[in-house]
C-alpha positions as CSV (number, residue, x, y, z in Angstrom):
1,X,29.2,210.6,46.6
2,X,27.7,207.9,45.2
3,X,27.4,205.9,49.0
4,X,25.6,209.3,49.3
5,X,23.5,208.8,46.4
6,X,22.2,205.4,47.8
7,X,21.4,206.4,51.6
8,X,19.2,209.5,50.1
9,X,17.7,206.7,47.2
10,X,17.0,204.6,50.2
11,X,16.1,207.1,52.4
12,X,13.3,208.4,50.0
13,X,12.3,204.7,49.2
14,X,10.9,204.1,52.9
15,X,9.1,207.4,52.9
16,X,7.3,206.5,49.7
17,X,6.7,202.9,51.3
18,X,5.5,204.6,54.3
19,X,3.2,207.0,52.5
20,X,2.2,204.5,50.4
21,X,1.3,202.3,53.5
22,X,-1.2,205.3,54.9
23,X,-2.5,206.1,51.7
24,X,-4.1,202.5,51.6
25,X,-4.9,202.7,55.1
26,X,-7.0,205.8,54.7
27,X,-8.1,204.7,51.1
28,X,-9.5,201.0,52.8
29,X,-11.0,202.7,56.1
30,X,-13.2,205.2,53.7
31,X,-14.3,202.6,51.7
32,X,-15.9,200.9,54.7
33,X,-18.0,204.5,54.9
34,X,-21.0,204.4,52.6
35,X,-21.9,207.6,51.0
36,X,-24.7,209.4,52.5
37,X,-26.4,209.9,48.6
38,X,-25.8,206.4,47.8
39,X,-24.2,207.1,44.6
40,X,-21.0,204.7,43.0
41,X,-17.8,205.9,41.7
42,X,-19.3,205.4,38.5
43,X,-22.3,207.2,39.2
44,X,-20.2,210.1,40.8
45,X,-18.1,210.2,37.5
46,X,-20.6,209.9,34.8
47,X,-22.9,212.8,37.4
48,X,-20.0,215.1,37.3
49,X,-18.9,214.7,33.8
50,X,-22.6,215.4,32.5
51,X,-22.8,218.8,35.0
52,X,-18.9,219.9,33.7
53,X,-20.4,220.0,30.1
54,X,-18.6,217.0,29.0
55,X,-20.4,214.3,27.3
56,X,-17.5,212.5,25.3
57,X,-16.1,210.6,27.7
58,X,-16.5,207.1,28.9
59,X,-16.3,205.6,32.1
60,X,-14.9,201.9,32.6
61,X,-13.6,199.7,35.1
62,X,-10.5,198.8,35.0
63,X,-8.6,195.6,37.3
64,X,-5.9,197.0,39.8
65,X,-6.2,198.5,43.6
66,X,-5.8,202.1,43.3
67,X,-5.3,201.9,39.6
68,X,-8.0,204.6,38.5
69,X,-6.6,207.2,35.8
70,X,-7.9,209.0,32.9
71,X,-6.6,208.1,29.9
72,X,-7.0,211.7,27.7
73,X,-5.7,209.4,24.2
74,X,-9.3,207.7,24.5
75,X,-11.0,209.5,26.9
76,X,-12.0,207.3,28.8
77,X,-11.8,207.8,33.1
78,X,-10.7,204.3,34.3
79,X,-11.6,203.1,37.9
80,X,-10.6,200.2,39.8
81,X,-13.4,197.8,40.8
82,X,-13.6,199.1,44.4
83,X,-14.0,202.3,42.9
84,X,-16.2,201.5,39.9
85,X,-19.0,199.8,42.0
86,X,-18.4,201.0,45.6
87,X,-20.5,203.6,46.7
88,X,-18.2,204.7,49.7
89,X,-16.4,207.9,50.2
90,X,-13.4,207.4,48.9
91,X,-15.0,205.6,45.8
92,X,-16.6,209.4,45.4
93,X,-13.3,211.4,45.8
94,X,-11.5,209.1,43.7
95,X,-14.2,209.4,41.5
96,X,-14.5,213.1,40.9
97,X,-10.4,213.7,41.0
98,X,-10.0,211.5,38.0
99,X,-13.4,213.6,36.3
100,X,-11.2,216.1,37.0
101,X,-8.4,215.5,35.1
102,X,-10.9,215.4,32.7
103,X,-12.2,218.2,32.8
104,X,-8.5,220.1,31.9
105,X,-8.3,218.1,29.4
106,X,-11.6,219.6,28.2
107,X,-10.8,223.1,29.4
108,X,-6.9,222.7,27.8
109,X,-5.6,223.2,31.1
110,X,-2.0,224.2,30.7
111,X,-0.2,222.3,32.9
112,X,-1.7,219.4,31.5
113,X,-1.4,220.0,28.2
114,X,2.6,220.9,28.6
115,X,2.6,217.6,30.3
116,X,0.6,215.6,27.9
117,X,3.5,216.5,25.3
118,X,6.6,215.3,27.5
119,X,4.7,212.0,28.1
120,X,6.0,210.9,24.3
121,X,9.8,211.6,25.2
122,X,10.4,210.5,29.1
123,X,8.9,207.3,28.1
124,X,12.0,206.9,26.0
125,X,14.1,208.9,28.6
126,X,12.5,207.2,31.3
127,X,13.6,203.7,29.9
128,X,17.2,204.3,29.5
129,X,18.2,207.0,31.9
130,X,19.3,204.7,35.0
131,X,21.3,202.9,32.6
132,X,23.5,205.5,30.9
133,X,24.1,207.8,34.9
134,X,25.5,204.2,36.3
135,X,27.4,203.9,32.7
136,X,28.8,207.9,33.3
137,X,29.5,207.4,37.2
138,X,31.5,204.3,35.9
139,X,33.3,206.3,33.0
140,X,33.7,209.4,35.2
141,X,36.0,206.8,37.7
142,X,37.9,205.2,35.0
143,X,38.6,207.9,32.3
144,X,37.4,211.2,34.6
145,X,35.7,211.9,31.3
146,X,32.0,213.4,32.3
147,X,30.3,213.6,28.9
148,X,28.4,210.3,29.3
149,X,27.3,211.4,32.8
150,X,26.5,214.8,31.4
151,X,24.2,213.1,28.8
152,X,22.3,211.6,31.6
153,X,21.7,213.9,33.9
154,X,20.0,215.8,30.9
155,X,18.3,212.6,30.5
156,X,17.2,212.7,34.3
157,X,16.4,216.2,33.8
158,X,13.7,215.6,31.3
159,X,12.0,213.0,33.8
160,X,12.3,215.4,37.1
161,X,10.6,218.3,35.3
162,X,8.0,215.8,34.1
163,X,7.0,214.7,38.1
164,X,7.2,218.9,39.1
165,X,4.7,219.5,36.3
166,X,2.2,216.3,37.8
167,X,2.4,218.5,41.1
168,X,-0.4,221.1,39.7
169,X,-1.7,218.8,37.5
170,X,-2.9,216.4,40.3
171,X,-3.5,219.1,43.5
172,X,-5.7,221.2,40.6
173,X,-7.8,217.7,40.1
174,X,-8.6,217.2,43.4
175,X,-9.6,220.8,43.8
176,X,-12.0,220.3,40.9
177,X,-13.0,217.5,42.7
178,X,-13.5,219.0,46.6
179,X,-15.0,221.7,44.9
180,X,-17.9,220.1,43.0
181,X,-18.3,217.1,45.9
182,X,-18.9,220.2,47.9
183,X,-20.9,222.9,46.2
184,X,-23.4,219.4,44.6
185,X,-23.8,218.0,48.3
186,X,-22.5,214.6,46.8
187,X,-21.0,214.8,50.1
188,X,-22.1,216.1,53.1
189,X,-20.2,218.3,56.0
190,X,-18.9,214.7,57.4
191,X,-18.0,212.9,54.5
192,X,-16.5,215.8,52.8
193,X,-13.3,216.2,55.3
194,X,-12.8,212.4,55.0
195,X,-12.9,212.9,51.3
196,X,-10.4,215.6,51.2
197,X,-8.0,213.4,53.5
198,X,-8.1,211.0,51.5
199,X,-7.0,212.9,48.2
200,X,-4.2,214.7,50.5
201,X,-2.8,211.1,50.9
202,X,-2.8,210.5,47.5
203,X,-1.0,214.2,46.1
204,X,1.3,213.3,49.2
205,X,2.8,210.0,47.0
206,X,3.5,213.0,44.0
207,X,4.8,215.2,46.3
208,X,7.6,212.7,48.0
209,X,8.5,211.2,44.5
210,X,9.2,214.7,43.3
211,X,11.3,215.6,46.2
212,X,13.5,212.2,45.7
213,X,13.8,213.1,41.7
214,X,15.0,216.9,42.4
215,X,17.8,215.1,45.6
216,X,18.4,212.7,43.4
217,X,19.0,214.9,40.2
218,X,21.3,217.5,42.7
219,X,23.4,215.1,43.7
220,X,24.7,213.7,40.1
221,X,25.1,217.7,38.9
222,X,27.4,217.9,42.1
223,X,29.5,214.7,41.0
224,X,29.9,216.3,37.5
225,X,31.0,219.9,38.6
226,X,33.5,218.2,41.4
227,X,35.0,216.1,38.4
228,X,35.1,219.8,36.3
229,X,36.5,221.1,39.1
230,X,39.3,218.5,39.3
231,X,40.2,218.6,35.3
């Protein structure tokens, strides 16, 4: 089970390599397309924050490719360079998705908010987990005791539910974002479908990370009930 455990890790690695690959692949091509309105990311941002109603929240550039985020402990909406000064497409969708997350926060989205409180414990989970499944797979095949192992895939739990509650949290973003690039004309009818292909690249990264966490997480609760099953 545990050979099994690293050809599915594996496996899941080179699809997130792969997606990974195209995401910067659509993310560079769009960046080569100027916006028809002319705007920045940081225009877009500060333009759609000011028409959501929000007026608290900064927005800075930040170093890193694809490293925008918004940080709702200082609310601030952080974009990468490219995205910060670049007044392409995807500089606009990536843009408006991160205004989008704050705009939840602002509207006490729940999703968010349910995953705003988990962020405090997986970081601690998140840290040590690894560590104690490889310490219970170990026990487990010395001892056939399962406790440890039983601690961890708690552990694990914790972290897997945290990447299924990002789903919404990110596809509802982007939706924000579609939406208002849309109904504001920040985009036009041939800038928007580019935009929203490249924001389907990017939920597609969440989407293949949760998969490989819920495998993953199936996989060590079938080595513990086969060692119940044995006792």
């Amino acid at each position: 089970m545990t050979h099994e455990i690293m050809l599915v890790s594996f496996l899941f690695l080179g699809i997130s390599f792969l997606v990974s690959a195209i995401l910067k692949s659509k993310f560079t091509k769009y960046s080569k397309l100027p916006l028809s309105t002319g705007l920045t990311g940081k225009e877009v941002a500060e333009r759609m924050l000011r028409e959501s109603g929000i007026y608290d929240v900064q927005v800075i550039s930040v170093d890193g490719f694809l490293s925008d985020h918004y940080n709702p402990l200082n609310k601030t909406v952080n974009l990468s360079p490219e995205v910060y000064h670049g007044n392409s497409i995807s500089a606009a969708a990536v843009a408006a998705h991160e205004c989008g997350h704050a705009v939840q926060h602002a509207t006490a989205y729940g999703p968010l908010v349910f995953r705003s409180k988990m962020v405090p414990l997986v970081q601690v989970t998140s840290q040590w987990v690894n560590w104690i499944l490889l310490a219970g797979v170990v026990v487990l095949t010395m001892t056939q005791n399962p406790t440890i192992l039983l601690i961890g895939i708690l552990a694990m739990g914790l972290t897997v539910l945290f990447t299924l509650v990002t789903l919404p949290v990110e596809f509802d973003a982007s939706h924000r974002a579609l939406n208002w690039l849309s109904t504001t004309n920040i985009t036009n009818s041939q800038e928007y479908p580019k935009a929203k292909d490249a924001l389907k690249w990017a939920a597609t990264t969440y989407v293949v990370a949760a998969l490989a966490a819920v495998v993953q997480l199936i996989q060590y609760v079938m080595i513990y009930m086969n060692s119940r099953d044995r006792s």
